[in-house]
Structure formats: C-alpha cells, structure tokens
C-alpha positions in Angstrom: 186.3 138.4 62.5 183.2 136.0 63.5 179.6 137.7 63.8 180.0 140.1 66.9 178.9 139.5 70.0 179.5 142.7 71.9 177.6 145.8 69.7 177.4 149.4 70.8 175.7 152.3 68.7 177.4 155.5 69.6 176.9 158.9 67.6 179.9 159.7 64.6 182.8 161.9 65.8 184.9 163.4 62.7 187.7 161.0 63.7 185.1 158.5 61.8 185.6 159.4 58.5 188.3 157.3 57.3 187.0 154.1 58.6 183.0 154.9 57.3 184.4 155.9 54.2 185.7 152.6 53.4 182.7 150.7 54.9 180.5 152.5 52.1 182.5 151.6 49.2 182.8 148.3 50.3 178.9 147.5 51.2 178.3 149.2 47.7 175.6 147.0 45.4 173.1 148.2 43.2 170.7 146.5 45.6 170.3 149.8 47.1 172.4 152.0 44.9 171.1 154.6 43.0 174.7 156.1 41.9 177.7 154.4 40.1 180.1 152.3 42.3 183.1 154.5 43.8 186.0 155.6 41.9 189.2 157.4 42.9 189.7 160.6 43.7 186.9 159.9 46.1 184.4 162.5 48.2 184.6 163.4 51.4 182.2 161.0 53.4 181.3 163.8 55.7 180.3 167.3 54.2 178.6 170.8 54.8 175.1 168.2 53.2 175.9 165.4 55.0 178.1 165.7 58.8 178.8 163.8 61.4 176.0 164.7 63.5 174.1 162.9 61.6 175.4 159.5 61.6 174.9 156.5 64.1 178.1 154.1 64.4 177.7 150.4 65.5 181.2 148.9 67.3 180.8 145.8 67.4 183.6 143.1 69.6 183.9 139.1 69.5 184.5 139.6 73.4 184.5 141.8 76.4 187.8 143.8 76.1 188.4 143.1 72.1 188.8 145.9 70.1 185.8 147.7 68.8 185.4 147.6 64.9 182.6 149.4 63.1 180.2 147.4 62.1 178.0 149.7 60.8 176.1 153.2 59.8 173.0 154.6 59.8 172.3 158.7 59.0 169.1 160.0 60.7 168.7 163.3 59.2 165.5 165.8 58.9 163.3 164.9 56.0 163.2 169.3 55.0 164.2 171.7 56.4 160.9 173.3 56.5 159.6 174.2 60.3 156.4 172.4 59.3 158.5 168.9 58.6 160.2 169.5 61.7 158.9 166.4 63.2 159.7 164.1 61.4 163.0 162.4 60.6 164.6 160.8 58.0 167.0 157.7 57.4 168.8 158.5 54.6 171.7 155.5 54.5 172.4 152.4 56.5 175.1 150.0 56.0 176.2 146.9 57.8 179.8 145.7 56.9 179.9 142.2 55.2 181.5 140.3 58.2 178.7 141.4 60.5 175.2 140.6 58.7 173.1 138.3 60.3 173.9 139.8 63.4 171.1 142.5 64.2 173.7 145.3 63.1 170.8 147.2 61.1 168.2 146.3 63.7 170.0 147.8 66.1 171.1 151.1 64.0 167.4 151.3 63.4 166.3 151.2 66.9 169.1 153.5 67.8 167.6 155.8 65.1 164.5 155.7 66.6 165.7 156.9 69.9 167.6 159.5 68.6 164.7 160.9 66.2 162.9 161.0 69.7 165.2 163.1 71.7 165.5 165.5 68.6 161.7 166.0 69.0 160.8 163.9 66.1 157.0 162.1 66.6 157.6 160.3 62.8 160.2 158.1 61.0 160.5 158.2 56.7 163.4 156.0 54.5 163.5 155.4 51.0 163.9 151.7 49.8 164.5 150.3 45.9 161.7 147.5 45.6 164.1 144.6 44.5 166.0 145.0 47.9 163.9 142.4 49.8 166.4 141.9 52.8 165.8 145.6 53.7 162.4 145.9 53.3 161.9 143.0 55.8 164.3 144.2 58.0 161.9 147.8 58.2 158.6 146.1 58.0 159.8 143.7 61.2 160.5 147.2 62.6 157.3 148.5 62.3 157.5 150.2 58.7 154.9 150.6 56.6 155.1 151.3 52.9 153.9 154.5 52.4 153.9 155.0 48.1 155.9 153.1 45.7 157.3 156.0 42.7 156.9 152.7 40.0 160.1 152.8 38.0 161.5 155.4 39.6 165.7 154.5 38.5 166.7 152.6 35.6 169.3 149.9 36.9 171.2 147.2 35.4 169.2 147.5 32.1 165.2 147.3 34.0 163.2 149.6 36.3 163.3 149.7 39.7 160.5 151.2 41.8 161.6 153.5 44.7 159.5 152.4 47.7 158.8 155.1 50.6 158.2 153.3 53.9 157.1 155.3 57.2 156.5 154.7 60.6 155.1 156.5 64.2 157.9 157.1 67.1 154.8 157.2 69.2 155.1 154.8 72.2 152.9 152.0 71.6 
C-alpha cells in the first residue's frame, strides 16, 4: 500500500486485538524498546493492565471508499491512579506501521490524544522517550513537548546505556 491519504483516529473496540497485535510485533526495534523482541506463545495485546479503552486506532485508505487498514496505535492512559494525578494523562505506546511513516500517522494519534486527554478531564500530557530515538522526540517536541528530566542510563541496550527521557506538555488552550 502507498502512504495513505484518507486517515481517521477512532477509539479501539476488542474486535482490534488481532490486527494491533501484529502491528506491535512488527514495529518492534530497540529504538524504543525496553523489552526483548516478541516470541511465541505471545500475550494478550489487550489485558485487565492494559484494555481497549485505552487505545487510539488510525485507519488509514489510499482513496475514498478503499478499505480502511490500521495504520496505527497510540494508548492514552492515566499516569496513577491516585485522585491527586487525576489530571493528568499519559501516553504510554504509539506505533505507526512501516508502510505508513512519513505520513503524519503519529502526529495525528498525538493530536487525537490530546483531545481525548481533554474530554477525560485531563489539563496535562506525560510520555516516556529512550534518548537515542531522535525521530520521536522531534515528532513530540514539534507537538509542543517539553523534556521534563532525563533518568541518565536508565536501560542497558545493545551493550551501552540509554537514558530514559520524560517529556510533558499543557492541554491548556493556547
């Protein structure tokens, strides 16, 4: 498939899992993974930690009528679940599916979040980023993210030390 044209961002039904399961083992890369690649038997994607609630989809079409494909994930979930942290959201996984980079997938999952984070009552947006993933941390920093504290060598990847950055914004209109 060429770089969609038509996108949508709709919120994850369970009839999703299948389809967002393979998307995350394929998009896997130590660029922002933390944990070993995937191996059979494989988890769940959804969970009792992790449902669908919390998960934005992008569909994404070469032309008006084509078949939908997902393009894309993004889970917007509280940061704690402490009433004082109540406000504030967090993104907690976003992947864009190889054959649809370069095509504002993750910008628009992220401004999709941001929406959503507002209707739940959320005033303040939080993500964690590994330092050597440049592409990312663009993307958020275009998006109005600031980083926030940097844990310095945080995980130990590929044989060196990556530091885990946190990166923050307001949901405040501007």
């Amino acid at each position: 498939m060429a770089a969609p044209s038509l996108l949508s961002v709709r919120s994850a039904t369970s009839a999703d899992e299948a389809e967002l399961a393979e998307l995350d083992r394929s998009t896997w890369s130590s660029l922002h993974a933390v944990l070993p690649p995937p191996a059979p038997p494989y988890e769940p994607f959804f969970g009792e930690r992790h449902p669908p609630e919390e998960f934005l989809v992008a569909e994404a079409a070469e032309r008006e009528g084509g078949a939908p494909r997902v393009a894309g994930y993004l889970r917007l979930a509280p940061a704690t679940p402490l009433a004082s942290n109540s406000h504030v959201r967090q993104i907690r996984g976003l992947a864009v599916a190889t054959w649809a980079r370069g095509a504002g997938v993750g910008r628009s999952l992220l401004r999709a979040a941001f929406d959503e984070a507002r209707r739940q009552g959320a005033n303040r947006i939080t993500l964690r980023v590994l330092a050597h993933n440049e592409p990312a941390r663009a993307l958020y920093a275009s998006e109005g993210f600031a980083v926030e504290g940097v844990f310095p060598g945080e995980f130990f990847l590929n044989g060196r030390y990556v530091d885990d950055v946190c990166m923050g914004r307001s949901l405040d209109p501007a």
